[in-house]
C-alpha positions in Angstrom: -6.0 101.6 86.8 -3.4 99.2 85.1 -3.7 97.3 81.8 -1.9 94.5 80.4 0.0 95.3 76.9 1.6 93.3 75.1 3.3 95.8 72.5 4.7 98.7 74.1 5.8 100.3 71.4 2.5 99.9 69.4 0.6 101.1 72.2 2.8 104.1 72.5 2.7 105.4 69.2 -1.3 105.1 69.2 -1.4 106.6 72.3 0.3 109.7 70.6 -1.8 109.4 67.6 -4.9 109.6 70.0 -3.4 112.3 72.3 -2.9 114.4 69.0 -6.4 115.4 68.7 -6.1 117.4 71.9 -5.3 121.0 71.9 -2.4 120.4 75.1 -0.9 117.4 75.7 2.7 117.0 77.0 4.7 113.1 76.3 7.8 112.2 78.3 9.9 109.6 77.2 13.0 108.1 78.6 14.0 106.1 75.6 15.0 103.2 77.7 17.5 104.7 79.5 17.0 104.3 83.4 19.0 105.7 86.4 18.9 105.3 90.1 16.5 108.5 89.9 14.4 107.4 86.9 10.5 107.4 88.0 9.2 105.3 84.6 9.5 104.9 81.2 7.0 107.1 79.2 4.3 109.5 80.3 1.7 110.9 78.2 -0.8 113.8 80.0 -3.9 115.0 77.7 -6.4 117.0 78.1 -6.7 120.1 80.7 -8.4 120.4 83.6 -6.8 123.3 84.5 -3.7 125.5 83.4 -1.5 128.8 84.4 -0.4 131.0 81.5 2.6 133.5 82.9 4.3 136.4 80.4 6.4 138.2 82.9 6.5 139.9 86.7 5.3 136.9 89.0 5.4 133.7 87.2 7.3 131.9 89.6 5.0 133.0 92.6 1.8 132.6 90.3 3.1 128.9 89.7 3.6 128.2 93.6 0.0 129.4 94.4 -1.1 126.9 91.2 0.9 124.4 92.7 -0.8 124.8 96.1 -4.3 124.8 94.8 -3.2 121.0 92.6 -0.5 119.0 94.1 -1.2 116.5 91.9 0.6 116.1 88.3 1.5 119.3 86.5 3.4 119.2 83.1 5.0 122.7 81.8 7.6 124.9 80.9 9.5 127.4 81.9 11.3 129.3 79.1 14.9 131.0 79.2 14.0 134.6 79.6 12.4 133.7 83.4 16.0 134.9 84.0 14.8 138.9 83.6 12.2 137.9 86.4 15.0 135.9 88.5 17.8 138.7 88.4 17.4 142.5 86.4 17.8 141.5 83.2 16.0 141.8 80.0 15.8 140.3 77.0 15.2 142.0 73.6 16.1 139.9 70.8 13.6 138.7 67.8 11.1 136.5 68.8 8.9 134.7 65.9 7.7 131.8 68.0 5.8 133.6 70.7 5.4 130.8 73.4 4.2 132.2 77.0 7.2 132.4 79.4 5.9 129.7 81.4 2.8 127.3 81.2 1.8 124.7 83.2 -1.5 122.6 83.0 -3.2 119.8 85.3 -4.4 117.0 82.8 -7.6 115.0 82.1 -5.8 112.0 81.4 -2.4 110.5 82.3 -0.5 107.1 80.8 2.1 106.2 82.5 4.2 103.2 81.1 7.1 101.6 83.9 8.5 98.1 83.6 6.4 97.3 81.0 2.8 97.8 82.2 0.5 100.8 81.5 -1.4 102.9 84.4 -4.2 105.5 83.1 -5.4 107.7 85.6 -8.8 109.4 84.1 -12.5 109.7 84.7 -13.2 106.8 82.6 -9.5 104.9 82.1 -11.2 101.7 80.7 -13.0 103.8 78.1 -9.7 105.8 77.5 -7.5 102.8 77.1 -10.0 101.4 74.9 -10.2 104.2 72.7 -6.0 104.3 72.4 -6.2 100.7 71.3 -8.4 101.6 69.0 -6.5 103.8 67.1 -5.5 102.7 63.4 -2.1 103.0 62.8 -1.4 106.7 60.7 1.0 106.6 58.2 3.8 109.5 59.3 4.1 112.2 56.8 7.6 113.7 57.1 8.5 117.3 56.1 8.7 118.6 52.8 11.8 120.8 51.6 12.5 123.1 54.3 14.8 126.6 53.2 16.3 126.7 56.5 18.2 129.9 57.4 21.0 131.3 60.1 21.1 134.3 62.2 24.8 134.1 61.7 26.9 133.1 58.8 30.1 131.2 59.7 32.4 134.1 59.9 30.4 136.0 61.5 29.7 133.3 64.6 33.4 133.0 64.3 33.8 136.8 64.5 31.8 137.0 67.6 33.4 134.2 69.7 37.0 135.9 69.0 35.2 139.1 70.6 33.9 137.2 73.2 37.0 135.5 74.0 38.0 139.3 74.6 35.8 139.4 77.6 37.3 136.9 79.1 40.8 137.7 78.4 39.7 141.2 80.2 38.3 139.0 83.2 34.3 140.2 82.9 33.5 136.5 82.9 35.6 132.8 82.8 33.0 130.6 80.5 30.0 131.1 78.9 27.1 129.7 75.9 27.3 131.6 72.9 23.7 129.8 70.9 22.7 131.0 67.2 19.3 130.3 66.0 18.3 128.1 62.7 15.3 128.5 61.1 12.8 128.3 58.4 10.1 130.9 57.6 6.4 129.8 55.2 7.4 125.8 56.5 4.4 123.3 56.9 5.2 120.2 59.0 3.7 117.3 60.7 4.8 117.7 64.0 3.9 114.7 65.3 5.5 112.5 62.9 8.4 115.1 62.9 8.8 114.1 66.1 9.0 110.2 66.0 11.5 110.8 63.6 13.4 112.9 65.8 13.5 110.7 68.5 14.2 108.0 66.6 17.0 109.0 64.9 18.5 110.6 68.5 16.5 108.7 71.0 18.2 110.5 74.4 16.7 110.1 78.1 15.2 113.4 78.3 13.1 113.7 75.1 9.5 115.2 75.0 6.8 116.2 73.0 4.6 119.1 74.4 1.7 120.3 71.9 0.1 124.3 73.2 -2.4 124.9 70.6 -0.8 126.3 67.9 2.7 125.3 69.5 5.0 122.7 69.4 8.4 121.4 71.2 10.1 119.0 70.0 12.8 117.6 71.9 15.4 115.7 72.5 17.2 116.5 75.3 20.3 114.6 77.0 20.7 116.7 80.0 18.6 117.0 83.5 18.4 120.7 84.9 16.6 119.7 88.6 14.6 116.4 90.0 13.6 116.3 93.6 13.9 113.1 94.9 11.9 112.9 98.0 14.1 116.0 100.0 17.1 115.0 97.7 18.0 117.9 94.5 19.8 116.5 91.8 21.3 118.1 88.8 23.5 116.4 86.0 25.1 119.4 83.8 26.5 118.5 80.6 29.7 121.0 79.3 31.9 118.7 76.8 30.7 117.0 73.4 32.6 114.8 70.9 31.1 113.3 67.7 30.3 109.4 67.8 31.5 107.3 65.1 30.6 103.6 64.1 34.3 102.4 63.9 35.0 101.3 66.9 38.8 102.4 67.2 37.9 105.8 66.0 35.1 106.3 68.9 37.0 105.4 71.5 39.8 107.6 70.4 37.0 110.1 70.4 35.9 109.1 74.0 39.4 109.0 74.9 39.7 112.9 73.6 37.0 113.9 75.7 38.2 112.5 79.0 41.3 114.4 78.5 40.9 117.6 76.5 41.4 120.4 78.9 38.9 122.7 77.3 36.1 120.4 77.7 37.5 119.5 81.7 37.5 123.3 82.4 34.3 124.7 81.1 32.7 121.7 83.2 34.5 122.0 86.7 33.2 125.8 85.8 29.7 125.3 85.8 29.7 122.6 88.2 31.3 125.0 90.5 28.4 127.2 89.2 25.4 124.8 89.9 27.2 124.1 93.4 26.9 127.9 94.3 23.2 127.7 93.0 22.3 124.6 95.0 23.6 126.2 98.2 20.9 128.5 98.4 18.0 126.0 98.5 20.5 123.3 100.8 20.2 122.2 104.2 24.0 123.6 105.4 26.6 121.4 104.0 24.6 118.9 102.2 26.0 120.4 98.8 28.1 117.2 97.6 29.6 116.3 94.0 27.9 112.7 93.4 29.8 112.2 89.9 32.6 114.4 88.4 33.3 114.4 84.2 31.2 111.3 83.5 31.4 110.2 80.1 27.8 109.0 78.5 27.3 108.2 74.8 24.1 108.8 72.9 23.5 108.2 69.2 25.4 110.7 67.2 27.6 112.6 70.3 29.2 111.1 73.6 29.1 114.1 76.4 30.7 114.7 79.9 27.9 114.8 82.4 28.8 115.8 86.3 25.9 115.2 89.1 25.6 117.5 91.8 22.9 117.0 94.9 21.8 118.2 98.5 19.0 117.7 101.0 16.2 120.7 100.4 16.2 123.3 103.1 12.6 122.2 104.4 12.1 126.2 104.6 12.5 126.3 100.6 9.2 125.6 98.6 10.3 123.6 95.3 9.5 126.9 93.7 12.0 128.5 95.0 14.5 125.8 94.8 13.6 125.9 90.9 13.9 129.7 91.0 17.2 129.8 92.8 18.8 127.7 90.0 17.2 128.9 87.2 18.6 129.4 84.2 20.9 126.0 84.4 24.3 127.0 84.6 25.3 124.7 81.7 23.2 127.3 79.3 24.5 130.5 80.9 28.3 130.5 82.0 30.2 132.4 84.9 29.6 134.4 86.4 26.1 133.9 86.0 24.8 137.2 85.5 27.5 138.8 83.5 27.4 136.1 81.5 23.6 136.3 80.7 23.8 140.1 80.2 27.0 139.1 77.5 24.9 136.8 75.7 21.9 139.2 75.6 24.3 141.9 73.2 25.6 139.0 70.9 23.2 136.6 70.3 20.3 137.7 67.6 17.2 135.4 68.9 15.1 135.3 72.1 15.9 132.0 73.7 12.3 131.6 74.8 11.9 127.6 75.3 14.9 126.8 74.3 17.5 126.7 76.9 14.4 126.6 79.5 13.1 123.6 81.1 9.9 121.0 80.5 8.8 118.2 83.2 6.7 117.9 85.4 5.6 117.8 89.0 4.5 114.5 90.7 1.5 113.4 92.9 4.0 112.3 95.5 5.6 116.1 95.5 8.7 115.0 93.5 9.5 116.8 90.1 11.9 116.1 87.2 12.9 119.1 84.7 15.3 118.7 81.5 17.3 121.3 79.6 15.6 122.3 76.6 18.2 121.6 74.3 18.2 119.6 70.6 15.1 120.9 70.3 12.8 121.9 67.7 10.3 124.6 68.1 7.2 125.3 65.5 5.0 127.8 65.4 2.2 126.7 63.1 -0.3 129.6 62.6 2.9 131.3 61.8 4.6 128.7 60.2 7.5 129.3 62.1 10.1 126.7 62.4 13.4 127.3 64.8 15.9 125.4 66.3 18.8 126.6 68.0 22.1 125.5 69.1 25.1 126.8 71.9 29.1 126.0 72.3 30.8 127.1 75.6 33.0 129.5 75.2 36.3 129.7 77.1 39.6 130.8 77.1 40.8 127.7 75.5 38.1 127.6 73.0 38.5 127.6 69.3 36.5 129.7 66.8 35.9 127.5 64.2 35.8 124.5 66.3 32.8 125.8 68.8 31.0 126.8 65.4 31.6 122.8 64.2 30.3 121.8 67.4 27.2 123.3 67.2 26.5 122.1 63.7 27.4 118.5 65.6 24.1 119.2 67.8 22.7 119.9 65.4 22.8 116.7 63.6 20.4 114.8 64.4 17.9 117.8 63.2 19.3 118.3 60.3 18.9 114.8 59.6 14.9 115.2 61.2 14.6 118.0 58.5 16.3 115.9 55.8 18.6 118.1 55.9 21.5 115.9 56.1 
C-alpha cells in the first residue's frame, strides 16, 4: 500500500526509531545517489517471519533451498570467511564479534521509499504507517570516550607490507588486501544514533544498518559486489582512493592524481581482470563485457576509481551459485585469488567475519543487490565489543607508509563517528 509523505527525511528517521524496537531489522539506504541500476531510495525490513542461520559446511546450498521455499524479499549477510566453504581454506584468526557466517531473514514489514512516496507491505500497513508517524522524535545519544586499539602498530603494518611485497617480488601473487582491525573493548554505544551519524557524516550509496539481536553493522559502504538485473550481473569494484579536500584546486589536483597514478591504474585493471574470470563461470558464453573502465566517483571525504563489469546469467546458474562463484569480491582479496586469500590468512591478526562480506537483499521480482562490507562498524553489545577494520591493496608499486595512511583515510569518517577525529 502507498502513503503520501510530505517529509521524507522525518519519516525515515522515525521509521528507524520504530524499527529499533525489533530484535532484526535490516535498513538500506542509497543516500540519494541513483544509477541506471538503482531499484529505490531507502528500504527498511522489520520483523521476522522466517530466517536461516548458517556457521559453516553448506550455507550456500542451505540459503538456495531458503530461497526456494520464499522468493519473496530476503535481507542478509554473508560474511568473509564463506571463502573456506567456497575453496579449502580456513580461517583462524581472533574473532570477538561472533556473527553467524551467514543470515538471512524474510520480514514482517517492509518500507520502501522511491521517488518520494512510501510503500509498506505488511499484514496491517495502515496500522504500521500509523504507528511510524507516531513516533516522537528521540534525541540521539552519541558515544562516550571510546579507548580504541590496533592489531598493528604502524611499524609493524609497515613491516608486514615490505614482507608482503616479497611475495610478489617472488611471483606467488601480483596484488592483494592487506586489512588491520581497530577496536575497542568494555565500549557502550547507541548504535542507532551511531549510525545516523555515520551516515551523515559519509553518506555513500551503499550504506546499511542491519540489527541481529545482540548485533550490529554499521555501514557505509561505496562499492557494489553483485546485482542481478533481470538476467543481467553487474559488479562495480573499487581498487584506487585519494583524500577529498574542500579547496577546489587542491581536489582536483587530487582527482587528477588518481586518474593517472599507475599504482592505483594497476591494482584495478588486476582485479577487474579478476572479477572478469569470476563472472565467466556464471555467463552465458561471451557475454562477459567491461561496461566502465577506471571511473572516477567522489564521495564526502575520498574520491575512488570504480570499474563496472556485467554479463547475461547462464539460465543453468541459480543466483546462488552466481553469488558463490564470485564470492569473496575480488577487490577484498587480490590475485590470484586463492593464493592471495591463504597470504592474508598468515598476516593479518582478525577474522574478517562481516567485514569484507556482503549485505543486500533479494527481491520479489528475483533481482538481488549485494554491497561490499566496507567503512563499516561492527558492535557486539552483550560483549561490548566494538571493531572496525580497514585494507590497502598491496602491489608491486605500493608504498609502506603510504598504504598504512590510506587506511587511516578510510577510516576517517569513523574516527570522526567515534569522535575520534
Amino acid at each position: 500500500m502507498k502513503f503520501p509523505v510530505g517529509d521524507i527525511h522525518d519519516f525515515k528517521q522515525k521509521a528507524l526509531h520504530w524499527a529499533a524496537s525489533f530484535d532484526i531489522f535490516c535498513c538500506l539506504d542509497s543516500n540519494h545517489f541513483q544509477d541506471k541500476y538503482s531499484k529505490f531510495d531507502w528500504l527498511l525490513a522489520a520483523g521476522v517471519k522466517e530466517e536461516l542461520t548458517c556457521q559453516t559446511g553448506s550455507a550456500f546450498a542451505e540459503l538456495g533451498k531458503f530461497r526456494t521455499r520464499y522468493p519473496e524479499w530476503l535481507l542478509g549477510f554473508f560474511t568473509y570467511d564463506l571463502k573456506n566453504e567456497v575453496e579449502s581454506l580456513a580461517s583462524d584468526n581472533a574473532d570477538q564479534l561472533h556473527f553467524p557466517n551467514l543470515y538471512f531473514f524474510a520480514p514482517k514489514h517492509l518500507i520502501l521509499i522511491k521517488d518520494g512516496e512510501v510503500q509498506i507491505t505488511s499484514d496491517q500497513p495502515r496500522q504500521t504507517f500509523d504507528a511510524i508517524r507516531g513516533q516522537n522524535n528521540i534525541a540521539t545519544n552519541f558515544p562516550a570516550e571510546i579507548q580504541l586499539q590496533s592489531r598493528f602498530t604502524k611499524k609493524e603494518y609497515i613491516d608486514a607490507v615490505v614482507k608482503i611485497k616479497e611475495h610478489i617480488n617472488r611471483g606467488d601473487i601480483y596484488v592483494t588486501n592487506f586489512c588491520q582491525e581497530f577496536f575497542a573493548e568494555n565500549t557502550e554505544i547507541d548504535p542507532l544514533s551511531t549510525f545516523l551519524k555515520l551516515n551523515e557524516i559519509s553518506p555513500n550509496p551503499f550504506s546499511a544498518f542491519f540489527r541481529l539481536k545482540d548485533k550490529y553493522i554499521l555501514c557505509a559502504s561505496p562499492e557494489r559486489f553483485l546485482a542481478k538485473r533481470g538476467r543481467k550481473l553487474i559488479s562495480q569494484p573499487i581498487k584506487g582512493t585519494s583524500k577529498k579536500y574542500d579547496d577546489a584546486e587542491k581536489d582536483q589536483a587530487s582527482i587528477d592524481q588518481l586518474k593517472n597514478h599507475a599504482k592505483e591504474l594497476q591494482e584495478n585493471v588486476m582485479i577487474v581482470d579478476l572479477v572478469r574470470n569470476d563472472l565467466t563461470k556464471s555467463a552465458e558464453q561471451g557475454t562477459v563485457e567491461m561496461e566502465e573502465l577506471f571511473g572516477i566517483y567522489s564521495f564526502k571525504q575520498v574520491h575512488q576509481m570504480i570499474s563496472k563489469v556485467v554479463c547475461e546469467l547462464n539460465k543453468d546458474v541459480s543466483d546462488i551459485q552466481a553469488i558463490k562463484n564470485t564470492f569473496p569480491m575480488g577487490s577484498m582479496t587480490g590475485a590470484p585469488k586463492i593464493s592471495a586469500m591463504k597470504l592474508m590468512e598468515q598476516y593479518e591478526r582478525t577474522k574478517r567475519g562481516v567485514y569484507s562480506g556482503a549485505l543486500g537483499y533479494f527481491g520479489p521480482d528475483g533481482d538481488f543487490d549485494f554491497n561490499v562490507v566496507i567503512r563499516t562498524i561492527l558492535y557486539n553489545a552483550s560483549e561490548k565489543y566494538l571493531s572496525f577494520q580497514t585494507g590497502s591493496a598491496i602491489t608491486y608499486h605500493a608504498e609502506p607508509e603510504k598504504e598504512y595512511e590510506e587506511c587511516l583515510l578510510k577510516a576517517q569518517a569513523i574516527l570522526e563517528t567515534l569522535n575520534l577525529a
